[in-house]
N, C-alpha and C positions, 0 to 999 in steps of 0.2 A: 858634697861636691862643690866646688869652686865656681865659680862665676864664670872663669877660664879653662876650664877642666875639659868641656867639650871642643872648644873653639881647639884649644889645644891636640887635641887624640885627631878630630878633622884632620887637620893640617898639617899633622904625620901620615895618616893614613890615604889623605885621598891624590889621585894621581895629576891631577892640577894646582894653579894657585887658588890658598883659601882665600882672596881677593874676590873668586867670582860669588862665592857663598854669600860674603860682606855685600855684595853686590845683590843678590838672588835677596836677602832678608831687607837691603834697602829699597827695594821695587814693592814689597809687601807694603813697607811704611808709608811709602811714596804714592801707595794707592789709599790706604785707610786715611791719608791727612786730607782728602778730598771733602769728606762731610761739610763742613762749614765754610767751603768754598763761594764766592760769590755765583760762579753759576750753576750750582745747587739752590743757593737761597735764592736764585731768580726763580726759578721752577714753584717755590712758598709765595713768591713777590702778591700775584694776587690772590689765593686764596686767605693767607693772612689780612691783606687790605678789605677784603671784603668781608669777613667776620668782625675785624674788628674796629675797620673805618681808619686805620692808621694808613699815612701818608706815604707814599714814596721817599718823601724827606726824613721820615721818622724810619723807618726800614734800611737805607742809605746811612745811616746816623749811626745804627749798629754796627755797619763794616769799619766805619769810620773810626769812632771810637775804640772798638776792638786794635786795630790798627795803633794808634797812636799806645796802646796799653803796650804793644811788640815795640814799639818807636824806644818809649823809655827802657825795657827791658834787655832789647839787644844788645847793646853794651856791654851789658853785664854778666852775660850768659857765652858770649862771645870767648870773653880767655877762660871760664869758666868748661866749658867744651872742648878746649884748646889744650886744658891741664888733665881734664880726667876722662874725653873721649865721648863718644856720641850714644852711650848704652842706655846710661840712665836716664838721659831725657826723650830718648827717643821711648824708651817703655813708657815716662811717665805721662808726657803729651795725648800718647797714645788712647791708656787709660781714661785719661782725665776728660779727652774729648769724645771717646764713646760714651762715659754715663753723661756727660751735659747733654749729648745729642738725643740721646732719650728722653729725657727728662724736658728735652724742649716739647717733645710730643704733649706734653702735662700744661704746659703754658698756658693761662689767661687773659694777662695784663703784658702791657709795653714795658715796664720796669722789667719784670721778668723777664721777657727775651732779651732786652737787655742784658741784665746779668751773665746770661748763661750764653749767650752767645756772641757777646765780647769777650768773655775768657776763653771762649773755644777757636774765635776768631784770632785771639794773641798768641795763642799755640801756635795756629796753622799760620802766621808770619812769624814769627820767631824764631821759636826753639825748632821746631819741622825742618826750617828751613836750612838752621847751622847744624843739624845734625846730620839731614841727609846728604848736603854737600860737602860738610866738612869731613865727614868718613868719607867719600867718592875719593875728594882733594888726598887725602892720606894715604887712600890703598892703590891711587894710581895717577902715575907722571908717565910715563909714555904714550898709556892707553889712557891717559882720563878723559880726551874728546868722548871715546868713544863709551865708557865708562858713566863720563855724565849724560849723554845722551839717552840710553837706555835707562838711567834712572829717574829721566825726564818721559819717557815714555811713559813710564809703569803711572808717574801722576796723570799724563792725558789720558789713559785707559782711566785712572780713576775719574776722572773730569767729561769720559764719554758715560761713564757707568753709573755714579750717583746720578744725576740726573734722573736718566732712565729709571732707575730703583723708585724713586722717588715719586715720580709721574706715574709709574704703574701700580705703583703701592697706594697711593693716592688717589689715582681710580675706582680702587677696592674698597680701602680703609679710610679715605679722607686724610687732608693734611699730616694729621697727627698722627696715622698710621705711615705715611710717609719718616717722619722723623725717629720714628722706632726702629724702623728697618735699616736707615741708614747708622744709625748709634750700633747694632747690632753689626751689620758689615763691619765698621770700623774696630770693633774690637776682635771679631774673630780673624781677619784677616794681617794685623798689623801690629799685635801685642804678643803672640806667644815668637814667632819668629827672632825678633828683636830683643826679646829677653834671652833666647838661648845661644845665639851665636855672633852677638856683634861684639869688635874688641874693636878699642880705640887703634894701634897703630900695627901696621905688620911688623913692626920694629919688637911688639911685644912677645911675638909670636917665632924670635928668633927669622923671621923672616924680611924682605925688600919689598916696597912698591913695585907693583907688578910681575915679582919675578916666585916660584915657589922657596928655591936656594939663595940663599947670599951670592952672586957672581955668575947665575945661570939665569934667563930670559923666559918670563913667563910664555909660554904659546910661541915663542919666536920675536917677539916683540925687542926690539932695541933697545935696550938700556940707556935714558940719557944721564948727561952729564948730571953734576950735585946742583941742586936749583938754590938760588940767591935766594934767599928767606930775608924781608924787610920787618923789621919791628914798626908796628902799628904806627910811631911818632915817626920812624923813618918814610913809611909809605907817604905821611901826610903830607911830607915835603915834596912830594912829586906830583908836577904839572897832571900825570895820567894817573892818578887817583881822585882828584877833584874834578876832571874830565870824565871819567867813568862814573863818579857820581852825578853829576849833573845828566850823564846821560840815564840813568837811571831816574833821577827825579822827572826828567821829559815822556819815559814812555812808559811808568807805572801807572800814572792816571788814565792814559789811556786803556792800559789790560784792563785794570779794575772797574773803571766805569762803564767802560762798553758790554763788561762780561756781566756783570748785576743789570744791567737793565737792557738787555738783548732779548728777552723773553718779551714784559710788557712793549716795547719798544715795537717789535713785529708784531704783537698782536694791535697795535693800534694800526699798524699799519693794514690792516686787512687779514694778516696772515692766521689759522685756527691753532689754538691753544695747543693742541697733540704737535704739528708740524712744526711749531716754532722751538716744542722744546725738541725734537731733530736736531733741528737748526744749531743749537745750542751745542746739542752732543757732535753735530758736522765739525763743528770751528774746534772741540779738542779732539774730531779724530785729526784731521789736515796740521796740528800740533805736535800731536805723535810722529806725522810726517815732517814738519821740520826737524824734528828733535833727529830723529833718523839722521835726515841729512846733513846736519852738524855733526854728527859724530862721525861722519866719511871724512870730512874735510881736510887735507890734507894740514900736516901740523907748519908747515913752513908755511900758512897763507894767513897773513900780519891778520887776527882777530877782530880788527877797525872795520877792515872792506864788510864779512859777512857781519858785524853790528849795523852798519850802516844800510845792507840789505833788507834787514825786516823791519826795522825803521821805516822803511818804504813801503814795506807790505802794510804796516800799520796805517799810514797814511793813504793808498789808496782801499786798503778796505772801510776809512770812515768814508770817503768820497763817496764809495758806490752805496754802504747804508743811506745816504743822504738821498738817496736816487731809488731806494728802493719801492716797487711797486706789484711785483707778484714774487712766488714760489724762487723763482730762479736767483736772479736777482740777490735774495733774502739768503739764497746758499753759496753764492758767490760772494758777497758780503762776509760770510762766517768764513768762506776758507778762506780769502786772504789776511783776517782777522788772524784766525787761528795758525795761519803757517806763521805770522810776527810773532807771536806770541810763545808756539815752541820755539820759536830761534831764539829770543829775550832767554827764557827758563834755562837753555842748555848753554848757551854761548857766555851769558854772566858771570857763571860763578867757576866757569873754565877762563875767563880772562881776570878773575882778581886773584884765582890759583898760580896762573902762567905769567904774573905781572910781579906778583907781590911773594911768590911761594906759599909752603904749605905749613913751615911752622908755626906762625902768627896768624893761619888763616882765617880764623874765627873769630878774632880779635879786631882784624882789620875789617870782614866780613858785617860783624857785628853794628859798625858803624854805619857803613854801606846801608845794611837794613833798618836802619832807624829812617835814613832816608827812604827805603823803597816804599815801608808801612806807611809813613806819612803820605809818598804821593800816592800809594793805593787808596789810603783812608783818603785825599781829596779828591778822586776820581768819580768813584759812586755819588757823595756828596754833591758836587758839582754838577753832576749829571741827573742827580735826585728833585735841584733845588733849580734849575735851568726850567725843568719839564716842568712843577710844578707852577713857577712864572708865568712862561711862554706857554705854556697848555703842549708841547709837544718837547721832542728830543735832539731838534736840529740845531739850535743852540748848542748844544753840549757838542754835539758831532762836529763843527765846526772847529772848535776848540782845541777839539782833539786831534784836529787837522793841524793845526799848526804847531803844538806840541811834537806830532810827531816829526813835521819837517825839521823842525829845530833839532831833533835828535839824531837827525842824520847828520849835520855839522859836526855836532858833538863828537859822533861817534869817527869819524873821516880825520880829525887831529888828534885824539886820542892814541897816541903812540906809548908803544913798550917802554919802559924806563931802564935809565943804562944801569947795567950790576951794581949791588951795593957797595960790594968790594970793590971795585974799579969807577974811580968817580973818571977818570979820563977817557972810560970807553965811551963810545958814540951810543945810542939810543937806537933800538931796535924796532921796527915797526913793528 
């Protein structure tokens, strides 16, 4: 049997588009790429530090590193994705970071986790991320708001649920029974789905974005027009690709540092080890909720305004961590965190789709994430090596306060770019 052989017989036979399937198997991915997540490895932050006396800044150094490994690689994976589609990285990611995730349960020494969780960490920025957006991006232009939003949920349900796994297994088993379980989620939920029904483009499947027919409207949904597709050197030339990056470098350090050290963070602040990682799981359910709500959003409302919303959220939820002092407090903190944060995930990679199109997506994408891995790898670090200084976290919160106001600027001029083909149309908000 062919690789295509099932995708194929589906999408004859079933009375929808196979778009939602594509869809159905990337929420599986979208949840297994959670493991190596930074607020997962908060939930490790201190029982590692206390067995093995390793630093905050040495723990921090892992994401970091990892990070910059996705930094170099996305480039290159980017038109690589582009050409041959999102199957085979998305199985082999899969794979790859459920045996390391086990295998970290085995760990000793700081080199070691090192190793194995920098490469698991350069999965989970990379390749995870060009696969599971850039198939969204391919199987749907009408519906992708809504399309990517749902496939941003399925990662905050994983982002509510490793944790938990973790901390409960951890209760039981200790740390290391922790990283077992999670290695073990990750591959049963995210690897057979992805091997058997993901194709690169509906176009291969004799079918449309969005639609099950050539000419007929998936669900009702409106068929739009043929989208301008920029080639990667063409995007580069436009004001709102270095504008979207920059907005991107302003509010990655924020997700990533605040999300890795939100655990010890609250427990210094008084808060007890069970509740904070709550806390943790709070700020990606209220993400889930953002993501929701981005995918309502009507498609006529210029993509800058809601960027420039959770830029806000991000901004005042480091204010109120600064201020925090009980329970309350500590959960209002994580939602307004966590509602930025689903907006960021869902609204991203639907504005460099709806900016730039979807044939060069991963290519242009590609770059974009060199940037996003770098400010996530400086976010933790900064906020690792602040605390360690200062003896506390308000440093870094600070920081991240300003970061994120600046990214509401950003995000506020950040304007649509006028069609390729039409260098005399006006620019689109």
């Amino acid at each position: 049997m062919t690789a295509q052989a099932l995708p194929r017989f589906l999408a004859r036979r079933l009375p929808f588009f196979y778009g939602w399937v594509i869809l159905g198997c990337l929420c599986c991915v979208g949840f297994a790429r959670q493991g190596p997540a930074v607020a997962t490895l908060s939930i490790f932050v201190e029982p590692l530090a206390h067995q093995f006396g390793w630093s905050r800044t040495a723990l921090s150094g892992a994401v970091s590193l990892g990070g910059l490994l996705a930094a170099l690689a996305a480039p290159l994976i980017g038109p690589l994705v582009d050409r041959h589609g999102s199957r085979f990285v998305l199985c082999l990611v899969v794979a790859v970071n459920g045996v390391i995730l086990m295998l970290l349960s085995q760990v000793g020494s700081l080199w070691g986790f090192y190793v194995l969780f920098c490469l698991a960490r350069m999965n989970w920025a990379g390749p995870f991320d060009l696969g599971i957006y850039g198939a969204v991006s391919n199987w749907f232009v009408a519906r992708r708001a809504f399309a990517t939003s749902v496939a941003t949920v399925a990662q905050m349900l994983g982002l509510v649920a490793m944790p938990l796994i973790a901390e409960f297994t951890m209760a039981q088993h200790g740390w290391r029974g922790g990283w077992l379980a999670i290695g073990i989620v990750t591959l049963a939920v995210g690897f057979i789905p992805s091997w058997l029904v993901l194709v690169r483009r509906p176009e291969d499947l004799g079918l449309a974005p969005d639609r099950a027919r050539s000419g007929t409207s998936g669900g009702g949904a409106p068929a739009l027009a043929a989208e301008h597709s920029y080639s990667r050197r063409q995007a580069m030339g436009t004001a709102a690709f270095w504008l979207l990056l920059l907005y991107t470098v302003l509010v990655y350090p924020v997700q990533a540092g605040v999300s890795l050290h939100q655990a010890p963070f609250l427990i210094e602040r008084g808060i007890a080890p069970a509740i904070a990682a709550t806390v943790v799981s709070t700020f990606s359910a209220t993400s889930a909720v953002a993501s929701i709500l981005c995918g309502l959003l009507p498609r006529r409302l210029p993509i800058r305004y809601p960027l420039a919303l959770i830029a806000a959220s991000l901004l005042a939820s480091t204010l109120v961590l600064l201020a925090v002092a009980d329970t309350a407090e500590a959960f209002l903190g994580a939602a307004l965190f966590g509602f930025g944060i689903g907006g960021i995930l869902t609204l991203l990679p639907i504005a460099w789709a709806d900016y730039f199109g979807r044939a060069h997506y991963n290519a242009i994408r590609g770059l974009a994430l060199s940037a996003q891995v770098l400010a996530q790898a400086a976010g933790p670090l900064l906020s690792g090596a602040l605390r360690d200084w200062t003896g506390n976290y308000d440093r870094s919160l600070e920081c991240f306060a300003v970061l994120s106001g600046l990214a509401i600027v950003a995000a506020l001029i950040a304007r649509r770019p006028a069609p390729i083909d039409s260098a005399s149309a006006a620019p689109r908000s």
